[in-house]
N, C-alpha and C positions, 0 to 999 in steps of 0.2 A: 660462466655467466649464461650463455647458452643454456645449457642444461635447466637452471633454474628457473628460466623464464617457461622450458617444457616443463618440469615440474607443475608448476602454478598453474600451466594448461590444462595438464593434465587432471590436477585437482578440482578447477575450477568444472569443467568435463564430469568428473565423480558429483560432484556436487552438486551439479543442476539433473544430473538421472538420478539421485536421492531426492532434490525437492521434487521434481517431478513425479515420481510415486507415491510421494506424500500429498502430494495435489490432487491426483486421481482419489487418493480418497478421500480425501477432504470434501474435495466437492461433490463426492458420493453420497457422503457423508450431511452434507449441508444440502445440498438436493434432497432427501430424504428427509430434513426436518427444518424445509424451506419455511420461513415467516413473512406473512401475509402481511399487507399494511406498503408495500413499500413504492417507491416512484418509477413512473417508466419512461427511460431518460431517450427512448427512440423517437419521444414527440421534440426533443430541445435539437435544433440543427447544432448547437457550439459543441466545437472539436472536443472540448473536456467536460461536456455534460454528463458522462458515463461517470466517472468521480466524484463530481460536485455535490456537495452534499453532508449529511449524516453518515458515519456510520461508525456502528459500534463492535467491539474486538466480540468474539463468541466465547470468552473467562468468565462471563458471567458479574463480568465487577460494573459492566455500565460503562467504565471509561471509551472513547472512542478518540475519532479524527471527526474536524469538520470543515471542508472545502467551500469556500465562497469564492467568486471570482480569483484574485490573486490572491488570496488570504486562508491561512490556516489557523485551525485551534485546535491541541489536543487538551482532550476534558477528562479530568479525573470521573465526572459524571455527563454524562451528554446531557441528563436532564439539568443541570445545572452551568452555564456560562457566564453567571457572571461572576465565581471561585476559584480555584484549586485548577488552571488551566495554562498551559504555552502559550503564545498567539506569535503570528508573525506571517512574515510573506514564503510564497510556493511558488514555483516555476514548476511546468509541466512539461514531459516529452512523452509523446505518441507512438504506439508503433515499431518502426524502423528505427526511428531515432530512439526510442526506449531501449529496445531490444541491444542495439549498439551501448549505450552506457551500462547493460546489465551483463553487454559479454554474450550474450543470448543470441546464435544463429537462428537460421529461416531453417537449417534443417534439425539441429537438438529440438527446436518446437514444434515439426512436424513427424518427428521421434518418438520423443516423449511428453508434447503434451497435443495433440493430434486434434484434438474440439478444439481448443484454444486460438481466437480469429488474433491476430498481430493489432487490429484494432482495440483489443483488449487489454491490449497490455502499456502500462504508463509506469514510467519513472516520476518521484515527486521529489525535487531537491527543497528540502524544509527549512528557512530560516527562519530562527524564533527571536522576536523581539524583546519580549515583555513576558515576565512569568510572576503571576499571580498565585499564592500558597495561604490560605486559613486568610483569606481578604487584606495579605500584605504582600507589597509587591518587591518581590526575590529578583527578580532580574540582575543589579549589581553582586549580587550577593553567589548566584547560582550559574551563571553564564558569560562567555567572555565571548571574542568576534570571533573567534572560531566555529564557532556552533553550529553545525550544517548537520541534516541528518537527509541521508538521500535513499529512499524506499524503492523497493520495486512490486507493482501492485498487478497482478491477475487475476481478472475480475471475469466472472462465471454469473453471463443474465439466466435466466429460463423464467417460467412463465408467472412465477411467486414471489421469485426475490432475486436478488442481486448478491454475492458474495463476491469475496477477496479473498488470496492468501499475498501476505505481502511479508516480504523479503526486506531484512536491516543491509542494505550491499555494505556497511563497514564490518560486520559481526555477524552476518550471512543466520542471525538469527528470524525464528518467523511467527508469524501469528497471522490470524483467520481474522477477518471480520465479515460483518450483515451489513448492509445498505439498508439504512432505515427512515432515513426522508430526502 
């Protein structure tokens, strides 16, 4: 038993110095073809102003997340909400508390991701309530009370824009998004 739990350590270890390299260039990446237009959330005092918001995945399809107070929507179109969308409530962790539900020490982040302020980084546990597809509502159909989708978000401001790479913590799958309102 032992062992396996070094195991998963040990993986988990592997795992975050691969995202981690993929981040450096991501946000190399996304700093170099920073998009203009976006909000600058160092005027908002509230703890989860840095999130709040728009934003959309960098695939090019338009779909995104979008953060209002306790409330999330993911959009098949950001330019479109009121179709083809999740909605439900979001809990936020900042920080230390982030960093602790992603497994993520104060020293793999000054390792490997060395720019990145601990302030930047937010867990989002997503409960979706209501899922709306072709303007009929799937929810019965499509979702059961299990449904939790819990993200981890590292979010890269500079002078243009705001980015994310955000991490699936169930499927350690990831994807990139722009802050776009």
């Amino acid at each position: 038993m032992n062992y396996d739990m070094n195991m998963i350590k040990y993986r988990k270890s592997g795992f975050f110095r691969i995202a981690a390299a993929i981040l450096i260039i991501c946000f190399t990446l996304l700093g170099l073809t920073a998009c203009a237009g976006t909000t600058d959330s160092k005027d908002n005092n509230d703890d989860n102003a840095l999130i709040q918001g728009t934003w959309e995945i960098d695939t090019g399809s338009g779909a995104g997340y979008k953060f209002v107070d306790d409330k999330f929507m993911w959009l098949k179109s950001i330019e479109n909400v009121n179709d083809n969308y999740w909605y439900g409530d979001v809990e936020y962790y900042k920080g230390a508390e982030a960093m602790d539900i992603a497994g993520l020490t104060e020293e793999e982040l000054k390792s490997s991701l060395p720019g990145l302020k601990p302030e930047n980084i937010f867990v989002t546990k997503l409960d979706p309530e209501k899922i709306i597809t072709d303007g009929e509502d799937k929810t019965a159909t499509n979702m059961n009370d299990q449904t939790l989708w819990t993200r981890l978000w590292l979010i890269e401001e500079n002078e243009d824009s705001v980015a994310a790479v955000v991490f699936d913590l169930e499927t350690f799958s990831m994807e990139s998004y722009t802050k776009v309102k």
